[in-house]
matplotlib code that plots the C-alpha trace (Angstrom):
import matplotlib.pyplot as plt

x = [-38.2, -37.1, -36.0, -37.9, -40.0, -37.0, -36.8, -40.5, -40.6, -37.4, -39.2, -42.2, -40.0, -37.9, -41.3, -42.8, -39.6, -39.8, -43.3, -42.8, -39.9, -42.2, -44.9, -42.1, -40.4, -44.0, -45.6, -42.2, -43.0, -46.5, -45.6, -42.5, -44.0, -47.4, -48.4, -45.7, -46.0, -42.4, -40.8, -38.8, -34.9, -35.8, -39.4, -39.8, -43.0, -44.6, -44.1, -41.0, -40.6, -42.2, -40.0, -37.5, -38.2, -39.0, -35.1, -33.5, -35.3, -34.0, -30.3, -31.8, -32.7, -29.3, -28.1, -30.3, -29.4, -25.6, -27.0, -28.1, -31.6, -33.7, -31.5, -33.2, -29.7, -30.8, -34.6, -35.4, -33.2, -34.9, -32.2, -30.1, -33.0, -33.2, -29.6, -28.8, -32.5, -30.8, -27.7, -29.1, -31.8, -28.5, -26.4, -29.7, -30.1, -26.3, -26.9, -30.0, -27.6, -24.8, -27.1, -27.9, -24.5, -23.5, -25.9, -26.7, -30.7, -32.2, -34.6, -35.0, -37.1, -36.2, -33.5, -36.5, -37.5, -34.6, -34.7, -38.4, -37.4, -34.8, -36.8, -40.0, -38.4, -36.3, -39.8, -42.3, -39.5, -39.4, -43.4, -43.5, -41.4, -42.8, -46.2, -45.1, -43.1, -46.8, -48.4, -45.5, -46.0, -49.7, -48.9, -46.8, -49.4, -51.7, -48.9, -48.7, -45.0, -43.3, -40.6, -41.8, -39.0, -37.3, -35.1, -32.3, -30.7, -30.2, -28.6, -29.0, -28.3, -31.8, -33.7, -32.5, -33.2, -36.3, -37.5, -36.4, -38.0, -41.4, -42.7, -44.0, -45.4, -41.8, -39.4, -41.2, -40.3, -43.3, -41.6, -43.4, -41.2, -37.6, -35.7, -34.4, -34.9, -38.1, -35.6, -35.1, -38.6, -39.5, -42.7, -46.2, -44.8, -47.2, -44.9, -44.1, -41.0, -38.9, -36.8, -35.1, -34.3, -34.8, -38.7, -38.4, -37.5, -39.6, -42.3, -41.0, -43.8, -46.2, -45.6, -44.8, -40.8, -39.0, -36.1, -34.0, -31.8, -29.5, -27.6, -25.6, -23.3, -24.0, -21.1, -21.6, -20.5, -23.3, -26.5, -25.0, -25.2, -28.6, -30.5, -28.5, -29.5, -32.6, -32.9, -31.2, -33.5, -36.7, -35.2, -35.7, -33.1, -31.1, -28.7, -26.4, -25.5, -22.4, -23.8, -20.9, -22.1, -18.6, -18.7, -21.5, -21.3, -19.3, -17.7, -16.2, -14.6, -15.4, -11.9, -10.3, -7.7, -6.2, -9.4, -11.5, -13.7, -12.3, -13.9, -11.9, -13.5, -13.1, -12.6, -13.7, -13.6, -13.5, -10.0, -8.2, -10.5, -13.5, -12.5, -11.4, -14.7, -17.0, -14.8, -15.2, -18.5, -19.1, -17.4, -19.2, -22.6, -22.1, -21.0, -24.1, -26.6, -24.9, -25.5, -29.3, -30.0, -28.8, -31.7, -33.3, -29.8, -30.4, -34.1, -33.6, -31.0, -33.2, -36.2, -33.5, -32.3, -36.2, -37.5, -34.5, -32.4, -28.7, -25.7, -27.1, -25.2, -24.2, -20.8, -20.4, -17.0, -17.2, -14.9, -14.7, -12.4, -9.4, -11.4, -10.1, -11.5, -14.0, -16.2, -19.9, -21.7, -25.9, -28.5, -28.8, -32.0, -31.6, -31.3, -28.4, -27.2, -27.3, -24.8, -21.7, -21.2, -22.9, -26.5, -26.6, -24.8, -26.8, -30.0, -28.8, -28.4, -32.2, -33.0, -34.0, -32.4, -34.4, -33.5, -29.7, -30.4, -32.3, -29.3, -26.8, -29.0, -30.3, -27.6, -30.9, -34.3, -37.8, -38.8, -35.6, -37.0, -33.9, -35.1, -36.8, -40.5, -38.3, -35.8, -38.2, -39.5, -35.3, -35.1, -38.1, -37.9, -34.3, -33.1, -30.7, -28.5, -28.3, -24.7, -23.4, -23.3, -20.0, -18.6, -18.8, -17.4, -14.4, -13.7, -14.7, -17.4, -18.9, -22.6, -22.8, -21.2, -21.1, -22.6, -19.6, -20.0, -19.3, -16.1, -18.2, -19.4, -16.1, -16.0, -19.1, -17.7, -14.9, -13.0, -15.3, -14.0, -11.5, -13.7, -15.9, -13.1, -11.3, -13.9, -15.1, -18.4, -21.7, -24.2, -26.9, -26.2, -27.8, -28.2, -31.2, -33.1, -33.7, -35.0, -32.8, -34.4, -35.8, -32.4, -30.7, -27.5, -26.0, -28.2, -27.2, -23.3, -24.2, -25.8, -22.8, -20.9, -22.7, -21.8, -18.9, -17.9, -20.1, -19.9, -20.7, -21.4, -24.7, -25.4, -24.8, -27.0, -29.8, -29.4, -29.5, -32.7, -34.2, -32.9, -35.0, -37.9, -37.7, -37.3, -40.8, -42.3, -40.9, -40.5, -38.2, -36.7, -35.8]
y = [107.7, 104.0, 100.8, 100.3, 103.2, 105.4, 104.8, 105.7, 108.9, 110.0, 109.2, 111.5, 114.1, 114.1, 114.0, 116.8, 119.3, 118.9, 120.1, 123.0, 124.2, 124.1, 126.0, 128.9, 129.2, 129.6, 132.6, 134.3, 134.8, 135.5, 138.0, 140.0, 139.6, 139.2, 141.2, 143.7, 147.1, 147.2, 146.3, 143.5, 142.8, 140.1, 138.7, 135.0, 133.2, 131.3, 128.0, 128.7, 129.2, 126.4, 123.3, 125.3, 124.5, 120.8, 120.8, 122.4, 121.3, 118.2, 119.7, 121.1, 117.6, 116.1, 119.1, 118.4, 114.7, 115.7, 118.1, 114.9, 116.5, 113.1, 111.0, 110.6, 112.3, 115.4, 115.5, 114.5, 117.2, 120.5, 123.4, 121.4, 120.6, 124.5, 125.8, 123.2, 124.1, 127.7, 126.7, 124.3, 127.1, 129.2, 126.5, 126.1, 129.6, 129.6, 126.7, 128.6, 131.4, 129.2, 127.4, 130.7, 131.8, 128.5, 128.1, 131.5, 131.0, 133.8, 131.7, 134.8, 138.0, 140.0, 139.7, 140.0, 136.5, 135.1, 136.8, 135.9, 132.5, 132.0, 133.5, 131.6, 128.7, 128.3, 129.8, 127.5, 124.0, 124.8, 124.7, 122.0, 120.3, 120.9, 120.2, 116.6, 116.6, 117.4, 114.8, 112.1, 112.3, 111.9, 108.8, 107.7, 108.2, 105.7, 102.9, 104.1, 104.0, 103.0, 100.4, 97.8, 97.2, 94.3, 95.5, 93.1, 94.0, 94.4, 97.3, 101.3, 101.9, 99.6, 101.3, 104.8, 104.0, 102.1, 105.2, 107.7, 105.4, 105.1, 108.5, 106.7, 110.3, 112.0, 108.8, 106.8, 103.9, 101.5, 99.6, 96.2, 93.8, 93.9, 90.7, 91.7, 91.9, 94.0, 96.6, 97.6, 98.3, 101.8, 102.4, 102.4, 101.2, 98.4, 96.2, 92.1, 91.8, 88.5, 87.0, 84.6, 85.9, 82.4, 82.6, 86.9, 85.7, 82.5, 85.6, 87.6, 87.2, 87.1, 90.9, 91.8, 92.9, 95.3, 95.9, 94.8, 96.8, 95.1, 96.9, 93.8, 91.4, 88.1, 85.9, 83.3, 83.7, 81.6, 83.4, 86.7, 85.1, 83.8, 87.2, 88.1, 85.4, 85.8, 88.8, 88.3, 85.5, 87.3, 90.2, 92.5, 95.7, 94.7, 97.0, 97.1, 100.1, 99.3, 99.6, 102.5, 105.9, 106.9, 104.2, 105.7, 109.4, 111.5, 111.5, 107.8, 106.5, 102.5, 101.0, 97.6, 96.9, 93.4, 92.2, 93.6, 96.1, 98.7, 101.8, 105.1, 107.1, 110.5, 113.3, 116.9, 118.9, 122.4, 122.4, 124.3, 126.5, 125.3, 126.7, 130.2, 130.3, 129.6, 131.7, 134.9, 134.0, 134.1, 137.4, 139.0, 137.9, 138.5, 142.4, 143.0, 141.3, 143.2, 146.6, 145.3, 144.1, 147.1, 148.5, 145.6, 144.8, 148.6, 147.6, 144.3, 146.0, 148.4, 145.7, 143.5, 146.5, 146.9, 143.8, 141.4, 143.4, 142.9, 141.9, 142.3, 139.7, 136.0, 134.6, 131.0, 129.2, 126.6, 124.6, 125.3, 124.4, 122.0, 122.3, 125.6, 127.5, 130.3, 133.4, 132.4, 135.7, 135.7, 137.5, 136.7, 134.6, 133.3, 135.0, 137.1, 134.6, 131.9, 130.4, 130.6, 126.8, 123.7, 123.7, 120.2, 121.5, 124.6, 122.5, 120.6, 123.5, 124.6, 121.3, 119.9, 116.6, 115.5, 118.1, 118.2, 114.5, 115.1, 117.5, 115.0, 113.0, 114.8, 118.1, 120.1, 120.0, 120.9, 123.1, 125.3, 127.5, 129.3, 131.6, 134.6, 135.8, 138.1, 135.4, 132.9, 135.1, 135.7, 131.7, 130.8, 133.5, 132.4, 136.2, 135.4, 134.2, 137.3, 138.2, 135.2, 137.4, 139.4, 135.5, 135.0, 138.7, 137.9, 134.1, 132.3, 130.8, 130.3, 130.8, 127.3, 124.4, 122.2, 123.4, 124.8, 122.5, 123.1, 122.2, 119.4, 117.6, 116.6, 113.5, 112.1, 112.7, 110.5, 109.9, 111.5, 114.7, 114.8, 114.8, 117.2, 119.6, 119.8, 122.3, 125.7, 125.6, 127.4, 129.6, 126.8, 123.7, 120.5, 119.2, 122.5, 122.3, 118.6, 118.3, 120.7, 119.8, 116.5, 115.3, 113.3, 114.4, 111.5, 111.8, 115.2, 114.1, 111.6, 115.3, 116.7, 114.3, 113.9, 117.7, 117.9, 115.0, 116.2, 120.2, 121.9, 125.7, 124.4, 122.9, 125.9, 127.6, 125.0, 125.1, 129.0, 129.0, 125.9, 127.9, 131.0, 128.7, 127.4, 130.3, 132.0, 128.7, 128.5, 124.8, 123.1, 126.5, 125.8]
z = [39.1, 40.2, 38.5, 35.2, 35.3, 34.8, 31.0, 30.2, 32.4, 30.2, 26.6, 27.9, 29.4, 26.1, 24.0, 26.3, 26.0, 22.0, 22.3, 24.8, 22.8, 19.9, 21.6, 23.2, 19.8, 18.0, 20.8, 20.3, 16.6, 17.2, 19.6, 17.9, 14.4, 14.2, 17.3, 17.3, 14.6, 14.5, 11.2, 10.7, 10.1, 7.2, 6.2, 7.3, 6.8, 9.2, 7.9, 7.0, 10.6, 11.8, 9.6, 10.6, 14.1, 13.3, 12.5, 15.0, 18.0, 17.8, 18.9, 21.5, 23.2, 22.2, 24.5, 27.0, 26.9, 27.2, 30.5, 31.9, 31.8, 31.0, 33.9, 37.2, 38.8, 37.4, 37.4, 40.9, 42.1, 41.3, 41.7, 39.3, 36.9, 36.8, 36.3, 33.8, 32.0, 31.8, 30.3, 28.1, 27.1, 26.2, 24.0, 22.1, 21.2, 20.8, 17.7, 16.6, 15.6, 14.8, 12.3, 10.8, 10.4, 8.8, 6.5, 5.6, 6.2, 8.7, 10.9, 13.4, 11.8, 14.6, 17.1, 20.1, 18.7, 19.8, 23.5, 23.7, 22.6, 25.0, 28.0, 27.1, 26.8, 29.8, 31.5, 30.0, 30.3, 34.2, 34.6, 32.1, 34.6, 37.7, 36.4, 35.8, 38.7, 40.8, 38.4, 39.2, 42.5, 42.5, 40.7, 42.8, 46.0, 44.1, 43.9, 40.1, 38.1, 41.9, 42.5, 44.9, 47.3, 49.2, 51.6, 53.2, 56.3, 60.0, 60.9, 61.4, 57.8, 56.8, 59.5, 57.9, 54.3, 55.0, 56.9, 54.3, 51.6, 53.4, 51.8, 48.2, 46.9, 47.6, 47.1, 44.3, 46.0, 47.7, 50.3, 50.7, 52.6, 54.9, 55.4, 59.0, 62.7, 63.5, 65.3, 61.4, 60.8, 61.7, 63.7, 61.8, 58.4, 57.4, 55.9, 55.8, 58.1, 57.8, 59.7, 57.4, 53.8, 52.3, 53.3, 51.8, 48.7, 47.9, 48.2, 45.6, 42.5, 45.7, 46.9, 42.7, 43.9, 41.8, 43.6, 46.2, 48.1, 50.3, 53.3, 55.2, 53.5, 55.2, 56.4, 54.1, 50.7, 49.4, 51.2, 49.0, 45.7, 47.1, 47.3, 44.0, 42.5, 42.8, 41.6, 38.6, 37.8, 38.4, 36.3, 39.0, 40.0, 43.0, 45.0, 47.2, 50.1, 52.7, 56.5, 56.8, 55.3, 54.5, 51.9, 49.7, 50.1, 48.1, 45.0, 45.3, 42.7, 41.6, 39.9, 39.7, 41.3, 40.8, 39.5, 42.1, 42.5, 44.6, 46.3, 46.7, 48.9, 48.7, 51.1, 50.1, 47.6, 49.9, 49.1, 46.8, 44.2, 45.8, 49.1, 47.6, 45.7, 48.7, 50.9, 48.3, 48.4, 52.1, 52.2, 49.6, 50.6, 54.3, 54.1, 51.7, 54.4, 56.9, 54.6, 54.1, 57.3, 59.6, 60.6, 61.3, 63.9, 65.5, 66.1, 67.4, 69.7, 71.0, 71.8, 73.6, 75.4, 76.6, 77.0, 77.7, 79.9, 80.3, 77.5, 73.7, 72.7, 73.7, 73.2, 73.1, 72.5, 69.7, 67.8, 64.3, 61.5, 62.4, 65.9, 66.5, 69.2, 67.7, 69.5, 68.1, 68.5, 68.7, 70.4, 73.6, 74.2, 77.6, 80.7, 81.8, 84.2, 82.0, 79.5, 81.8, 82.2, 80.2, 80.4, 82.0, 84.9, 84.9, 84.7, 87.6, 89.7, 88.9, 90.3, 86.7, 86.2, 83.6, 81.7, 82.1, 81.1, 78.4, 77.0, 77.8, 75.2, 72.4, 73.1, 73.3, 75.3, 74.0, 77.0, 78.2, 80.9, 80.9, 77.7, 78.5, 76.2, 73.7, 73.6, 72.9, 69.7, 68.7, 68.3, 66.7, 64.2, 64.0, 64.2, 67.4, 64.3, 62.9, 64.2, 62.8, 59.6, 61.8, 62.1, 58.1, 57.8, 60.1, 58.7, 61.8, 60.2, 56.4, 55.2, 54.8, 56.8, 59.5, 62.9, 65.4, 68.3, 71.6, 73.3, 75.4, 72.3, 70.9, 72.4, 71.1, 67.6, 68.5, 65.1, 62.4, 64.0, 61.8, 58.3, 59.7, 61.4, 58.3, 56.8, 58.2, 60.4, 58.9, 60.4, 58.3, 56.9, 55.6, 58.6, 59.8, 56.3, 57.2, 60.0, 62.4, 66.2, 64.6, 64.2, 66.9, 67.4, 65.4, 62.4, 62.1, 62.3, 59.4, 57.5, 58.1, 56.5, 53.5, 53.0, 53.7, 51.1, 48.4, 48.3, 45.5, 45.2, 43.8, 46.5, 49.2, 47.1, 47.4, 51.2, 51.6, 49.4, 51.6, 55.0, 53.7, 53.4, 56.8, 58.8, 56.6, 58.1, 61.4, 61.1, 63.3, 64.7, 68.5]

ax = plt.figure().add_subplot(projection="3d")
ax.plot(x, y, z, "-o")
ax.set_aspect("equal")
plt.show()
């Protein structure tokens, strides 16, 4: 929830939680004492019960608060909403007892109120959530609660977050106007474009701005304070993104340094512990898929045998980690006499030179007649990935990561290479449950980037789940 907005969304989620927890905590007594036979460990009457609850629920948002539950860092970001909903759930229960202990008053009758408290909770907090969530962003498709944005800029980094922005239902934000060259205005947004910020921001009551987000520092010190200016006196939120993504992903840090702001960008934290938890991880998880998923390998085996005839398996050199050289192993999905040399050379030779341009382009093409029927099934069910599962096993790869590229594509990373190559290579990544053959091949880079600066375990957890999802759907699979 953007710019002003974000303030009254908190007071009703904090409101809302206090009256969910108040509805959990009441069905778990009606259920343990009023519709279960059982005795009791201590007789507690309902409204004994209930100002009880009018006391204690209040720790219960303080501990929230502390989660970061009611800050839009947390709540627009649902897998973290969830785990810290769980471990808030917990620490409340925890004080619930604590509370008891301390002050020798039994608030529990039974110790199954407590379980039934903590599970209901937790249970009724994530629909309570979700359910505002769904009603937020039908809000938000009816201009209601949204941040109406000026965006000032003229270079690939406003085109991006103009275009990202564009969804109002999804990103709260209603973009309205762009300062900028029409190059920055993606296709079939209906907005104001202009092409001198002076004349943008003598319109600012006119289009009722919110916000301005600015991506390009102009040359002149004095057009700068202009657009901030104005924003401070209109009482508006203004923001400002460098052009250069390094600059804004990851866990920077914002000091001063002989009175001026500085920026210390940071470079990953898959070193150290975080590397020997996600490498545990990988191992773990990759031998128990490999248990599960057996007979599924010995009948795709058998169907490739029969209807693709020739090697099982495809090999394919990539670079991995620290760009070392890596055996990727998959089911083979093209032809047998395929795969041998670069597919733009090979495309060549079938006399396709729009294709081998198109690959030279995009590092893919849309139509690749070199797949055969049972291979075309493998890659849109995504099951050709399958033996990546031996990679993990081995340590050539890791569940999650950067995709291993090909020898041939190094040189178009030119000197990100070495952010990226610093960390192991994944069989998914952020870069497939975004888009995956949507992505241009630099858009992915900049993906790849943003995960590599801002792993968490969290977060390879989120893009596991979200990989799951896109394979069920077959969306984007190619």
């Amino acid at each position: 929830m953007p710019g002003k907005h974000t303030k009254f969304y908190s007071l009703i989620l904090i409101a809302v939680d206090f009256l969910v927890l108040l509805f959990a905590f009441s069905l778990a007594y009606i259920l343990r004492v009023q519709r279960d036979p059982r005795p009791l460990l201590t007789k507690v009457y309902a409204d004994e019960y209930f100002f009880s609850l009018l006391t204690i629920i209040p720790f219960w948002i303080v501990v929230f608060a502390a989660l970061g539950l009611y800050s839009a860092t947390v709540y627009n970001r649902r897998l973290v909403e969830w785990s810290k909903l769980a471990i808030g759930s917990f620490i409340g229960i925890l004080i619930v007892i604590g509370w008891e202990y301390v002050s020798n008053e039994v608030l529990f009758p039974a110790r199954l109120v407590a379980v039934y408290a903590l599970v209901g909770s937790f249970v009724l907090l994530v629909t309570e959530r979700e359910v505002l969530r769904w009603v937020r962003g039908i809000l938000f498709r009816f201009g209601r609660g949204t941040s109406r944005v000026l965006i000032v800029g003229n270079s690939a980094a406003t085109y991006d977050i103009a275009d990202s922005l564009a969804d109002t239902g999804r990103s709260g934000y209603e973009i309205v106007a762009i300062a900028g060259p029409k190059k920055v205005v993606p296709r079939g947004l209906d907005v104001r474009q202009f092409s001198s910020i002076d004349t943008a921001l003598s319109h600012i009551n006119e289009l009722g701005i919110t916000t301005i987000i600015q991506t390009d520092l102009y040359d002149s010190a004095e057009r700068n304070q202009l657009v901030l200016g104005a924003a401070q006196m209109h009482h508006i939120g203004y923001s400002f993104i460098p052009g250069e993504a390094e600059f804004y992903t990851g866990k920077n840090t914002v000091d001063v340094f002989l009175g001026y702001p500085m920026i210390s960008v940071s470079q990953t934290p898959l070193i150290g512990w975080g590397a020997v938890v996600k490498h545990a991880f990988d191992i773990v998880t990759s031998a128990l898929l490999l248990l599960l998923l057996s007979p599924l390998f010995l009948l795709l085996i058998i169907l490739q045998k029969i209807l693709n005839p020739g090697p099982v398996f495809y090999v394919s050199k990539r670079l991995s980690r620290f760009s070392e050289p890596i055996s990727l192993i998959k089911f083979r999905s093209m032809g047998a006499e395929y795969g041998k040399t670069d597919a733009a050379d090979e495309f060549r030779a079938m006399g396709r030179d729009d294709l081998a341009k198109e690959y030279e382009k995009h590092r893919k093409v849309e139509d690749d007649p070199r797949i055969t029927g049972f291979g075309n099934f493998l890659r849109k069910t995504s099951l050709d990935e399958l033996p990546q599962l031996i990679n993990v096993l081995k340590g050539d790869l890791s569940l999650v990561g950067p995709r291993p590229i090909l020898p041939q594509e190094a040189k178009d990373l030119q000197k990100r290479a070495a952010l990226l190559h610093s960390v192991k290579s994944g069989v998914t990544g952020l870069w497939q449950v975004s888009g995956r053959s949507a992505l241009s091949f630099h858009e992915r880079i900049e993906l790849e980037l943003f995960y590599a600066q801002n792993w968490s375990f969290w977060l390879d957890i989120k893009i596991l789940f979200k990989t799951l999802a896109v394979v069920v759907r077959r969306r984007g699979a190619k």
